[in-house]
KEKE-89618 format. One record per residue (C-alpha): y, x, z. Coordinates in steps of 0.001 Angstrom, whole numbers, plus 500000, padded with zeros to 6 digits. Example, Ala and Ser with C-alpha at 12.3 -4.5 7.8 and 13.67 -1.06 7.14 Angstrom:
REM residues 2
495500512300507800 498940513670507140 
***
This chain:
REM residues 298
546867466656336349 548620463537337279 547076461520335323 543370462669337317 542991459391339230 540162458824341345 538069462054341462 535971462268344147 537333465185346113 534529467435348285 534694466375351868 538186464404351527 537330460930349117 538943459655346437 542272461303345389 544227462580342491 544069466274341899 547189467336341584 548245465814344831 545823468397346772 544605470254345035 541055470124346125 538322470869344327 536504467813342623 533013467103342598 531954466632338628 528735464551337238 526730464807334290 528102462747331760 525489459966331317 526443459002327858 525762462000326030 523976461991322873 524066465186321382 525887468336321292 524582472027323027 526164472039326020 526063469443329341 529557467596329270 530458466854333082 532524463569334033 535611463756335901 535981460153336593 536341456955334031 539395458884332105 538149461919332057 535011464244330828 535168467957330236 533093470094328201 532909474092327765 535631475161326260 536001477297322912 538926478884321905 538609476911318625 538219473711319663 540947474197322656 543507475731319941 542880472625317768 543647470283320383 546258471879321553 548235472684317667 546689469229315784 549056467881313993 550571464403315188 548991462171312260 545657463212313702 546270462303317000 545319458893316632 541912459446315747 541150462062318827 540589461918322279 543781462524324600 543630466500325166 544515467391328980 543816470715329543 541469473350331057 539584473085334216 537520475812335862 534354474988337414 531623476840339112 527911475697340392 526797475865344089 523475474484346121 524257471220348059 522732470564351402 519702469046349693 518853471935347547 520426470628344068 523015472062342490 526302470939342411 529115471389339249 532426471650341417 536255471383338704 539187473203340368 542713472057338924 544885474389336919 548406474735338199 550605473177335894 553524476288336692 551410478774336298 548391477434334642 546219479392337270 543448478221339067 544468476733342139 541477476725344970 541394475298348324 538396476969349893 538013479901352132 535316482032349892 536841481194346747 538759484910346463 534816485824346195 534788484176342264 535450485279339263 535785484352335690 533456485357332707 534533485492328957 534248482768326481 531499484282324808 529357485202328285 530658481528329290 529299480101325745 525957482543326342 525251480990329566 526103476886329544 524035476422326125 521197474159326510 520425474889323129 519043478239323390 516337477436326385 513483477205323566 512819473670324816 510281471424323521 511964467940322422 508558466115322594 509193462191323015 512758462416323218 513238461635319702 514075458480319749 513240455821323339 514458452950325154 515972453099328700 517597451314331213 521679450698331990 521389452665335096 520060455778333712 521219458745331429 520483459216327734 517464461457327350 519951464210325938 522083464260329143 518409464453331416 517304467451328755 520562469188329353 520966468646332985 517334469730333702 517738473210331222 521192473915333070 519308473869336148 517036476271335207 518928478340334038 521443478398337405 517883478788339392 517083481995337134 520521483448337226 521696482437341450 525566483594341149 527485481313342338 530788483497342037 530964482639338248 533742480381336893 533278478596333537 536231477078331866 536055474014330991 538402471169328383 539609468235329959 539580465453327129 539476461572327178 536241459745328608 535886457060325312 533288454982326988 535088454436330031 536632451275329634 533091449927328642 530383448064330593 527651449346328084 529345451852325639 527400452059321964 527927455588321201 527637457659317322 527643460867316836 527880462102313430 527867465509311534 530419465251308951 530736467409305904 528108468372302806 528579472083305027 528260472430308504 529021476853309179 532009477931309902 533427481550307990 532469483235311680 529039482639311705 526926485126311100 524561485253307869 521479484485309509 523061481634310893 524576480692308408 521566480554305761 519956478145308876 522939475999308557 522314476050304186 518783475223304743 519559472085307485 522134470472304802 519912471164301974 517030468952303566 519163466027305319 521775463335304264 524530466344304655 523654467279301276 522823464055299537 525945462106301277 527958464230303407 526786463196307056 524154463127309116 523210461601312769 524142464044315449 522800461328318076 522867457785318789 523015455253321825 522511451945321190 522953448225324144 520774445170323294 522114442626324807 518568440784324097 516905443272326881 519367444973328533 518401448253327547 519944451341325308 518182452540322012 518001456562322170 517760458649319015 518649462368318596 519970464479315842 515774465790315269 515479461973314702 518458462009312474 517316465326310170 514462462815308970 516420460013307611 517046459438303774 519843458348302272 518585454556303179 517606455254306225 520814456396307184 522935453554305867 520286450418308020 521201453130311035 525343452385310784 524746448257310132 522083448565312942 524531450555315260 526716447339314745 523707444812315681 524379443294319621 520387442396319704 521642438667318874 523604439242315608 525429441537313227 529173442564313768 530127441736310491 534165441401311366 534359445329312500 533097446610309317 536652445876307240 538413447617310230 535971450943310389 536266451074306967 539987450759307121 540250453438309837 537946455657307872 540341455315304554 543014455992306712 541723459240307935 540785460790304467 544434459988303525 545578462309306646 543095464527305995 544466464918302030 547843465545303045 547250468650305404 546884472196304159 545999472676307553 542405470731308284 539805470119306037 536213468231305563 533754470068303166 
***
């Protein structure tokens, strides 16, 4: 945990984490655009997310030709949720040992917590499942100084949720991975679904037939991706360009394709000279890709 610079420690100020080993007070990450569950941000290096063993296995086993098109992987951080003075809640990270990769905690009443499986820990962080309405978040302008609307929909369901269920003893585990947008002023951020199928063998077949149905009637079927979310600067008036992945299921094949050259438009011109190198990169990829027996894209 080295490498955790600048974390705003509870009661104590900036400091690393493993020198300490205090807890560290976590934010919403204010660049999300999509994805079911509220990523936190450790500082500008770091984010974390909640983990699944999938996701952490592949991160911690992919192979080395992969690595260059991945975040940095650091490991797992547990985290629990507690009332602040004013009433909100606060997300709180507590550093795994490096020895004994245990949690280590700091304060007196933390013998009290305990943690819950991946699957209760899955259960209880997804945003998804609140039966929210998504009513004018669609697609929206907004200021530099706010979040995307997904982070705002996320942070306010999560906080629902932690009113309805009041246990702070619960810790969730988290995966520390690279913060992409930190070394940017105002970070243009894609998400996209890749593949012409989006289930996994685990799912179950309900779930599965809903994933069928979602690639049958978007660009996953037609040319292999779709928008998962979308956060666009213009430099003309200062403000991001919001759209979601509801936006996204409604795009044809057209559509899709103005969306990437727009994604590359400043608000004053078209950034003509990074299409050879995303391309490039892209090609690049699919070669990796062909050589595993490992990894695939459907």
């Amino acid at each position: 945990w080295r490498l955790l610079k600048e974390a705003t420690v509870l009661e104590s100020g900036p400091a690393t984490m493993a020198e300490n080993g205090q807890p560290i007070l976590l934010q919403p990450f204010k660049h999300q655009v999509g994805g079911h569950f509220l990523i936190m941000e450790i500082n500008q290096e770091w984010i974390c997310k909640p983990m699944e063993s999938k996701e952490r296995l592949f991160y911690e086993t992919v192979p080395e030709p992969l690595k260059q098109f991945i975040p940095m992987y650091k490991g797992v951080l547990n985290v629990c949720f507690r009332r602040g003075k004013n009433g909100d809640f606060q997300y709180i990270g507590y550093p795994m040992s490096d020895e004994t990769s245990t949690v280590t905690h700091t304060m007196n009443d933390v013998s009290s917590m305990h943690s819950v499986t991946e699957e209760e820990n899955l259960r209880f962080l997804k945003c998804s499942r609140r039966g929210e309405s998504r009513d004018g978040v669609k697609s929206m302008a907004f200021t530099t100084s706010n979040s995307t609307p997904w982070t705002d929909v996320c942070k306010k369901l999560m906080t629902n949720v932690l009113e309805e269920e009041n246990d702070e003893s619960k810790l969730h585990e988290y995966i520390v991975i690279e913060n992409l947008t930190g070394k940017f002023k105002c970070p243009c951020v894609l998400d996209l679904k890749v593949g012409t199928r989006t289930h996994s063998d685990g799912m179950s077949e309900a779930k599965k037939q809903l994933h069928l149905e979602r690639c049958e009637t978007t660009t996953s079927k037609a040319i292999g991706v779709r928008l998962g979310g979308m956060q666009l600067y213009n430099t003309l008036d200062s403000k991001y360009y919001f759209m979601d992945k509801y936006y996204g299921r409604s795009f044809t094949p057209q559509a899709f394709c103005k969306l990437i050259t727009d994604f590359l438009y400043s608000g004053k011109r078209y950034r003509w000279e990074l299409f050879p190198e995303l391309v490039k990169k892209l090609k690049e990829l699919r070669e990796v890709i062909r050589k595993m027996d490992s990894y695939r894209f459907y």
